[in-house]
C-alpha positions as CSV (number, residue, x, y, z in Angstrom):
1,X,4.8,-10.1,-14.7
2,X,4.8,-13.4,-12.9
3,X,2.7,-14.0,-9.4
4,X,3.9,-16.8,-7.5
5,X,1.2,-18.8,-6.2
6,X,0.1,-17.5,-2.5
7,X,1.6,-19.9,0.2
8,X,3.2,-20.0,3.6
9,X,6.8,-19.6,3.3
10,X,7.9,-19.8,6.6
11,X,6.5,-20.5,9.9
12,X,9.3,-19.6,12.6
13,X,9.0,-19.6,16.8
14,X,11.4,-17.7,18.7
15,X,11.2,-18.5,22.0
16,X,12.2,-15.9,24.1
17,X,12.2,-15.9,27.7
18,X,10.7,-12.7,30.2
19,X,13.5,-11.7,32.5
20,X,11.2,-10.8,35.0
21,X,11.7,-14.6,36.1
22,X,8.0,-14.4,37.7
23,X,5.8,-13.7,34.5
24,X,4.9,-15.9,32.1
25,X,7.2,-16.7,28.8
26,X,6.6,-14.5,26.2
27,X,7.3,-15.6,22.9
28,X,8.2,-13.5,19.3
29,X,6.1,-15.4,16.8
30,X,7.1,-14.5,12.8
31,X,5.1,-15.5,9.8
32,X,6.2,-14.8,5.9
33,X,3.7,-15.2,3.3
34,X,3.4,-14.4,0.1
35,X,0.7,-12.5,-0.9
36,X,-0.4,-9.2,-2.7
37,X,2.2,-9.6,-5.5
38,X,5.0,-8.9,-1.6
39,X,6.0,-11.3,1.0
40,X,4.1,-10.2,4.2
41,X,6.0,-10.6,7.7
42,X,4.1,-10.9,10.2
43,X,5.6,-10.4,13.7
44,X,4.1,-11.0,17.4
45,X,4.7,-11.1,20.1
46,X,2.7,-13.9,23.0
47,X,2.0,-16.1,26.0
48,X,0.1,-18.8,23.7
49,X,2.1,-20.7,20.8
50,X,-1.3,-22.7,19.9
51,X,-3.1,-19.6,19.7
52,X,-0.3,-17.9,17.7
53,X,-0.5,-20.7,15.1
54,X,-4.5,-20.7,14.9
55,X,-4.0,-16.7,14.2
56,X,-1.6,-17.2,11.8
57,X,-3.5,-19.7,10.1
58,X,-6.4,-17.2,9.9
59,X,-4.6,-14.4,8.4
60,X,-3.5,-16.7,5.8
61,X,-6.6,-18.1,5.0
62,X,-8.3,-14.5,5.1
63,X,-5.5,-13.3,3.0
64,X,-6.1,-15.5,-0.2
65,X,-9.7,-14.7,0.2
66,X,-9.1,-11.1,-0.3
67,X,-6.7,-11.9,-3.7
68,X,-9.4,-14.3,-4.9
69,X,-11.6,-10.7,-4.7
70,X,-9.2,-7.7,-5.4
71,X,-6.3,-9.6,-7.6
72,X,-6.4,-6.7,-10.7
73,X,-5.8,-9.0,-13.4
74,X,-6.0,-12.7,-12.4
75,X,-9.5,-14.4,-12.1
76,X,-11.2,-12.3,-9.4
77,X,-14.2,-10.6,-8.1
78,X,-12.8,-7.4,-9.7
79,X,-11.5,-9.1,-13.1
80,X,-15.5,-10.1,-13.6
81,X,-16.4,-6.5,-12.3
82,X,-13.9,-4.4,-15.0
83,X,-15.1,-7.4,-17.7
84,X,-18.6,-6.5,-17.2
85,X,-18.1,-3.1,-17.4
86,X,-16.0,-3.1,-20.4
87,X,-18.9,-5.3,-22.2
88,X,-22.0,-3.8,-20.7
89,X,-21.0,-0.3,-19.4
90,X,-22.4,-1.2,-16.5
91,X,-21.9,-4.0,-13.7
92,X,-23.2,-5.1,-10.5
93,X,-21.0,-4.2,-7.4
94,X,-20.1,-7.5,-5.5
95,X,-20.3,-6.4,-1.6
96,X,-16.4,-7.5,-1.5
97,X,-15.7,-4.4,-3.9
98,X,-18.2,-2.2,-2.6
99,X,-16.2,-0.5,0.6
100,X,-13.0,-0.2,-1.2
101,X,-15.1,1.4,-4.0
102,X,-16.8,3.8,-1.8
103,X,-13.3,4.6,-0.5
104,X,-11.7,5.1,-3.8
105,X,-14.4,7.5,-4.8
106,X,-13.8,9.9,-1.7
107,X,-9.8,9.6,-1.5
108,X,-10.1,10.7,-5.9
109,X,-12.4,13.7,-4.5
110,X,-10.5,14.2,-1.4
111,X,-6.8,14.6,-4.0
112,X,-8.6,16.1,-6.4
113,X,-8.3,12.9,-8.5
114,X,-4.5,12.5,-8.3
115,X,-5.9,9.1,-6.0
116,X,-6.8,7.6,-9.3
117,X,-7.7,3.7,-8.9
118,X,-9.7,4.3,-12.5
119,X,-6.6,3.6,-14.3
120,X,-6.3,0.0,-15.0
121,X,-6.4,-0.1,-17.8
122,X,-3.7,2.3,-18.6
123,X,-1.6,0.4,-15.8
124,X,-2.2,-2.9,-18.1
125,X,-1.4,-1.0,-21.2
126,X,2.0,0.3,-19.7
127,X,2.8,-3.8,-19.1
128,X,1.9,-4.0,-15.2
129,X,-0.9,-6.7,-15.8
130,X,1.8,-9.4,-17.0
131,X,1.5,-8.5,-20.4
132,X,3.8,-6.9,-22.4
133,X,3.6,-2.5,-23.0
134,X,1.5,-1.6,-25.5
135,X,2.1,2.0,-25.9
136,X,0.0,2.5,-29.1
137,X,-2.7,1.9,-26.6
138,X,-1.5,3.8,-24.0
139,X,-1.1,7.0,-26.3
140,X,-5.0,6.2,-27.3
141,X,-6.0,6.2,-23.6
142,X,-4.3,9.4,-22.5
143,X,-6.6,10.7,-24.7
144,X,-9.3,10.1,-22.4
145,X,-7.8,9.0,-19.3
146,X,-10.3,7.8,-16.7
147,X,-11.1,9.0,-13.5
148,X,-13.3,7.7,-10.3
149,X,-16.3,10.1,-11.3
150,X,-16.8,8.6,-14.8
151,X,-18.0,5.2,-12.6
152,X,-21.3,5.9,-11.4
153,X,-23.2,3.5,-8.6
154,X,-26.7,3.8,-7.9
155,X,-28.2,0.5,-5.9
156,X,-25.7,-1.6,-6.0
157,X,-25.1,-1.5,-9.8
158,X,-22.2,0.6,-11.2
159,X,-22.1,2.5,-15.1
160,X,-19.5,3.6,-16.8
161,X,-19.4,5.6,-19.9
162,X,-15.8,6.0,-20.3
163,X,-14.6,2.9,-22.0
164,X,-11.5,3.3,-20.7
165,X,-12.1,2.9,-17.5
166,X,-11.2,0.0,-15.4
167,X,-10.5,-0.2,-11.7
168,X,-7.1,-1.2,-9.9
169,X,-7.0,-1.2,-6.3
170,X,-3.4,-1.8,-5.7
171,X,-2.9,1.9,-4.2
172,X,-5.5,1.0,-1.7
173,X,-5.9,-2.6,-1.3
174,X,-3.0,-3.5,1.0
175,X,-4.0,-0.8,3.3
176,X,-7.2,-2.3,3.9
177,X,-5.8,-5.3,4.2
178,X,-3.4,-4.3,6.6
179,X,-6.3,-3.0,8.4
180,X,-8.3,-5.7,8.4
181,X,-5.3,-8.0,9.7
182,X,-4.4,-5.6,12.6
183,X,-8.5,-5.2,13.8
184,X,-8.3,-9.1,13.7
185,X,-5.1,-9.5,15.9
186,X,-6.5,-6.7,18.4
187,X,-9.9,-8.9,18.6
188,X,-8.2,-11.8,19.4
189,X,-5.8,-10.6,22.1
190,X,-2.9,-9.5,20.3
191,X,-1.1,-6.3,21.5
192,X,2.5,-6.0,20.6
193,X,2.7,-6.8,16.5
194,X,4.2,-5.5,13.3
195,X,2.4,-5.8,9.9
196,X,5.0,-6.0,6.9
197,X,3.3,-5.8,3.7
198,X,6.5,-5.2,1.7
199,X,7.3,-2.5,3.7
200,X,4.1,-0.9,4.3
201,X,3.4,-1.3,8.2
202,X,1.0,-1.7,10.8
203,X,2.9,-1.6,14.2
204,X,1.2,-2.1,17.5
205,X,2.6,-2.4,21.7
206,X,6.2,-2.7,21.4
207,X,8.9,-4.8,21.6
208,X,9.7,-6.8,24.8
209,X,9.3,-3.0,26.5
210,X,11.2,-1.2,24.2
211,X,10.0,0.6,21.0
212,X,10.0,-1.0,17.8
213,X,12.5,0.0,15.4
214,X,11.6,0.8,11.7
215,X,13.8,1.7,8.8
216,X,12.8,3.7,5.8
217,X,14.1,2.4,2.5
218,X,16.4,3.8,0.6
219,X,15.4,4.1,-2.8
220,X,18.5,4.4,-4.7
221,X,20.6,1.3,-2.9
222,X,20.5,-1.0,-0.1
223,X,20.0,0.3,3.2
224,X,17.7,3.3,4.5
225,X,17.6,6.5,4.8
226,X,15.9,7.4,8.1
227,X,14.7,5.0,10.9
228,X,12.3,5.9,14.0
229,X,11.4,4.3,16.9
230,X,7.6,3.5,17.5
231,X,5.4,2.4,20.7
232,X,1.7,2.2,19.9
233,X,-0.5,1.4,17.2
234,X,0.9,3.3,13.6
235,X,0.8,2.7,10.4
236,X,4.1,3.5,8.5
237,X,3.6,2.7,4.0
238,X,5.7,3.9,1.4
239,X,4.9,4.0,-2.7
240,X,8.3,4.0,-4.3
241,X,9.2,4.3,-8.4
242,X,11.3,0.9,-7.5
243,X,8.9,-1.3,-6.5
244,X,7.8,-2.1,-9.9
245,X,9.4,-1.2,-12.9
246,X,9.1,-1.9,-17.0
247,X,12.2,-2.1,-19.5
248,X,11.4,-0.7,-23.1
249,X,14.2,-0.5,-25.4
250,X,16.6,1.5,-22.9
251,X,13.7,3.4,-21.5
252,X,12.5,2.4,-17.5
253,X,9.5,2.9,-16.6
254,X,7.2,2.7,-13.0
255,X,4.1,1.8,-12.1
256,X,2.7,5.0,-10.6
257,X,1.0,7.0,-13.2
258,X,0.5,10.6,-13.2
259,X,-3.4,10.4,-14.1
260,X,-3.2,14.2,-15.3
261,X,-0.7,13.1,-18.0
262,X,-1.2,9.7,-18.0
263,X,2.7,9.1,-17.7
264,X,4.4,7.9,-14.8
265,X,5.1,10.0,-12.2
266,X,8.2,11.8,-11.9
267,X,10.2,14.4,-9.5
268,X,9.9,11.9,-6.6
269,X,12.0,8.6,-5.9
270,X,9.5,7.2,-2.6
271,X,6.9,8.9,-0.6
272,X,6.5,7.8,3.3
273,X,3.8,8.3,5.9
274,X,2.9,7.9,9.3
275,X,-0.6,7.9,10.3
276,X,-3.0,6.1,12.6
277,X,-5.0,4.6,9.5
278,X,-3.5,2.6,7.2
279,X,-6.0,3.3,4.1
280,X,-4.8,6.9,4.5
281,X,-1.6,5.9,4.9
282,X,-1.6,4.1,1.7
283,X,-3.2,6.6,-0.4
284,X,-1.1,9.5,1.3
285,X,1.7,7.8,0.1
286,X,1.0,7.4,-3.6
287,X,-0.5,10.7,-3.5
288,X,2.7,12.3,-2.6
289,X,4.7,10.4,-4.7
290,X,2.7,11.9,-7.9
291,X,3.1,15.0,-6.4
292,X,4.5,16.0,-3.1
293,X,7.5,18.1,-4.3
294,X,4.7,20.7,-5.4
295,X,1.1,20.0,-3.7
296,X,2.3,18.5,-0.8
297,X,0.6,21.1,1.4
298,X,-2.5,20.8,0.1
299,X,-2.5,16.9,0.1
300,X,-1.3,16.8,3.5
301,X,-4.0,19.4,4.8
302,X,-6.6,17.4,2.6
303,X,-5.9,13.8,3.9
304,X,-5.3,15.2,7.5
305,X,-1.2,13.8,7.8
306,X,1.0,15.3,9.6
307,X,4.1,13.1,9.3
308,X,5.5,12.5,6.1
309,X,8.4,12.3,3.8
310,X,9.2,12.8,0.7
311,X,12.6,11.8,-1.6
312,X,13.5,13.0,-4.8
313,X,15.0,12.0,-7.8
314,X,18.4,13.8,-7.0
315,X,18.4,13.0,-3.8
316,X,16.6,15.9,-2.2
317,X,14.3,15.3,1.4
318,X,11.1,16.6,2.1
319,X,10.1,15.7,5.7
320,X,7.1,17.4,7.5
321,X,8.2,19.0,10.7
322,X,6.3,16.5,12.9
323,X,8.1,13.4,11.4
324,X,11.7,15.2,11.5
325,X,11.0,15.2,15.4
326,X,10.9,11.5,15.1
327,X,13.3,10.1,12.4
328,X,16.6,10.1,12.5
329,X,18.0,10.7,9.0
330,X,20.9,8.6,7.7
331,X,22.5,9.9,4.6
332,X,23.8,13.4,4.0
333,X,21.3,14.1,1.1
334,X,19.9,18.0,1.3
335,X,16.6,18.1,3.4
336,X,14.1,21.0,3.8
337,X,11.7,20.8,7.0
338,X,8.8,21.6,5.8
339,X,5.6,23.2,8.6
């Protein structure tokens, strides 16, 4: 797989001007860059162009800091980490992996290790890492497929036994992130923003008065399924089998591995949630999408989320009785409301 080099794509002012006639202007401000292997939108809304523009060149700036730490296969803070590890068995934790660590460690216990970021190597085996599958390797791996409690950290310094296991922090990487971005907006004055990290969202304030409106892909064809309006701070992500993808012979394959089988996950086409942290969010999301059809009421009650969605591979919904009270659903698929 090919990652384009991180840069600003676009820079574009709106200028739009408050009716009220007596306020000041308030301008919608959008930002696209490419970063995280997704272009990320982002959208404000201000009095202050100059301070708009020294924001923006923050984010950016901040951004490629964070890839030259969490990238999972390009030179990187966790590259040195997994190579250490895999030579040594055991590693010092740079403090730029150390939170997200920590976090991984108590989502994996919190889903009873269906939150998996031990599985990079497994995720590079399958041909995510932009190499090409290796399934001889793959098969030798699900033998003894990783999992967050075979990495051990004790003062700083991490040990793994498990020779297989290497750390991937793509199912919880953007949502800190996203995270970090939206703290840094609020700190600086910023109340009325959206966050688009390839679809996964931090919203904030509104637009111009009026709520924010958000679609939810479809993950079949162009187009959504549901959309909802949203006033206040949310965070809406979605994991999806579409997002990345692998061609074997005439087999397809996704990037969200089951880690009790060690194969990707199946029975579910995308996974949504809404939820006022977008770490949870993010791991919610993949979470379901290994396995919401079955567990999804003990991975909601776990991770504390009340809105959610879930599509399957026939078409089928899933959507928690809270988020049904907010969505409006756009195709005619069959949909259980669940409590």
């Amino acid at each position: 797989m090919h990652r384009a080099t991180p840069s600003r794509l676009t820079c574009l002012f709106l200028l739009v001007l408050n009716l009220s006639g007596c306020e000041p202007r308030q301008h919608l401000v959008e930002q696209h860059l490419l970063e995280f292997g997704t272009i990320i939108e982002i959208t404000m809304i201000t009095e202050d162009l100059n301070h708009a523009e020294y924001l923006l060149t923050e984010v950016e700036r901040r951004l490629s800091i964070h890839r030259e730490q969490w990238h999972a296969w390009e030179d990187s803070d966790l590259t040195r980490f997994n190579a250490a590890l895999m030579q040594n068995s055991r590693a010092q934790v740079p403090a730029s992996l150390a939170p997200l660590l920590q976090l991984s460690r108590d989502y994996y216990d919190t889903t009873n290790g269906l939150f998996n970021p031990a599985l990079g190597s497994l995720i590079a085996a399958y041909g995510f890492h932009g190499r090409e599958a290796d399934m001889s390797t793959v098969a030798v791996i699900r033998r003894n497929i990783p999992g967050m409690d075979d990495l051990k950290i004790d003062d700083k310094t991490a040990v793994s036994n498990n020779p297989h296991l290497q750390i991937d922090l793509g199912g919880i990487a953007k949502g800190y992130a996203v995270g970090l971005i939206s703290r840094y907006l609020d700190d600086n004055g910023i109340d009325h923003y959206i966050i688009n990290a390839g679809g996964d969202m931090a919203i904030a304030g509104n637009r111009f008065g009026r709520p924010w409106r958000i679609g939810i892909q479809n993950p079949f064809a162009p187009g959504v399924v549901a959309s909802l309006e949203i006033e206040g701070k949310h965070n809406l992500f979605t994991s999806g089998n579409y997002e990345r993808q692998y061609q074997r012979g005439e087999n397809q394959a996704h990037h969200i591995i089951d880690p009790r089988s060690g194969k990707p996950a199946t029975g579910q086409s995308s996974a949504t949630v809404l939820s006022s942290d977008p770490v949870r969010a993010d791991v919610a999301a993949t979470a379901l999408m290994i396995n919401g059809f079955q567990g999804h009421y003990d991975l909601a009650k776990s991770l504390h989320i009340e809105d959610f969605i879930v599509i399957g591979e026939s078409r089928e919904i899933m959507v928690s009785h809270s988020l049904a009270n907010k969505i409006k659903i756009a195709v005619s698929w069959p949909t259980t409301i669940i409590n």
